[in-house]
MIZA-402540 format. One line per field, with one value per residue (C-alpha): residue in three letters; x, y, z. Coordinates in Angstrom, 1 decimal. Each point is the difference from the previous one (the first is absolute). Layout:
BEGIN
resn c(Ala	...)
xx c(X	...)
yy c(Y	...)
zz c(Z	...)
***
This chain:
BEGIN
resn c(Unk	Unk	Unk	Unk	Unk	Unk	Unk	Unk	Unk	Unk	Unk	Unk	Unk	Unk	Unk	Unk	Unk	Unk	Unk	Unk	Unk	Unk	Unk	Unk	Unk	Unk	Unk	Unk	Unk	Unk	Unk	Unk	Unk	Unk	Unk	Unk	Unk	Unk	Unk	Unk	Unk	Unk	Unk	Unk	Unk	Unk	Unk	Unk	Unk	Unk	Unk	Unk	Unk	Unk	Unk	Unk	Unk	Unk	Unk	Unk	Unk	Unk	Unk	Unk	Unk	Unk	Unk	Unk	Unk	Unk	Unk	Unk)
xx c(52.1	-2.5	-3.1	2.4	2.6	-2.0	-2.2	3.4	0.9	-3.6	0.8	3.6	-1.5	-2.7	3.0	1.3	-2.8	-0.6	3.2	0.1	-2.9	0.7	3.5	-1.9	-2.2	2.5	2.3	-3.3	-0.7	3.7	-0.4	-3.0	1.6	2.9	-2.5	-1.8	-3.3	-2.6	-0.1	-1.9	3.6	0.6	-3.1	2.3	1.6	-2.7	-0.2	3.5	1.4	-2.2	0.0	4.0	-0.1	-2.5	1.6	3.5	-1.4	-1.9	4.1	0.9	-2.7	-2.5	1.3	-2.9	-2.4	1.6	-0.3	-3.6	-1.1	2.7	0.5	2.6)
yy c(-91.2	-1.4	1.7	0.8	1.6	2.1	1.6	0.7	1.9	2.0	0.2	2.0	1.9	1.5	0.8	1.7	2.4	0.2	0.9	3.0	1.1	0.3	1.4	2.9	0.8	0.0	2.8	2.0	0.1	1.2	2.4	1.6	0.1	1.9	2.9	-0.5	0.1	-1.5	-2.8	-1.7	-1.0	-2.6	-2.0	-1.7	-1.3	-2.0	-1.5	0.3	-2.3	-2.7	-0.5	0.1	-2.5	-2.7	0.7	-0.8	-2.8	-1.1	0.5	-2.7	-2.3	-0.1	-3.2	-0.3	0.9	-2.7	-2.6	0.5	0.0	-2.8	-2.6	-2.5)
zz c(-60.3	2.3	1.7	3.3	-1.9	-2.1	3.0	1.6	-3.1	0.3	4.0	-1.1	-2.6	2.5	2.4	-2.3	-1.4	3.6	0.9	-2.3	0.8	3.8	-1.2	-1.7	2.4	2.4	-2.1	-0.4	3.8	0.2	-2.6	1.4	4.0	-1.4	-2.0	3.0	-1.4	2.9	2.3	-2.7	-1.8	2.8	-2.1	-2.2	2.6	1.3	-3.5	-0.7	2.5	0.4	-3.9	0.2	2.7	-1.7	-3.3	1.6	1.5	-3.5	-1.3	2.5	-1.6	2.6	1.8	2.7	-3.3	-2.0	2.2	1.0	-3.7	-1.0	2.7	-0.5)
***
């Protein structure tokens, strides 16, 4: 494995804790609209989905990422 593949493997692995992470805050936001607690359960969300987002993205491997830190 060379330097390019093996960031590309950290890249993934990022997406992925970040993925989960956005996932549960996301179910915790849900849980807390349907008890209904406060308007302070749509917090997760702002965390929630941006952290989803990047970590999908992260998934994908980060193509603009990896080509700015590994030109051809």
């Amino acid at each position: 494995m060379n330097t390019s593949e093996i960031f590309g493997l950290i890249i993934r692995c990022a997406g992925l804790v970040l993925s989960l992470l956005g996932i549960n805050d996301i179910y915790r936001a849900l849980i807390m609209l349907v008890q209904g607690i406060s308007m302070t359960s749509f917090m997760p969300f702002l965390f929630g989905i941006p952290c989803l987002l990047i970590g999908i993205w992260f998934l994908r491997g980060a193509p603009q990422l990896m080509s700015f830190s590994y030109p051809h």
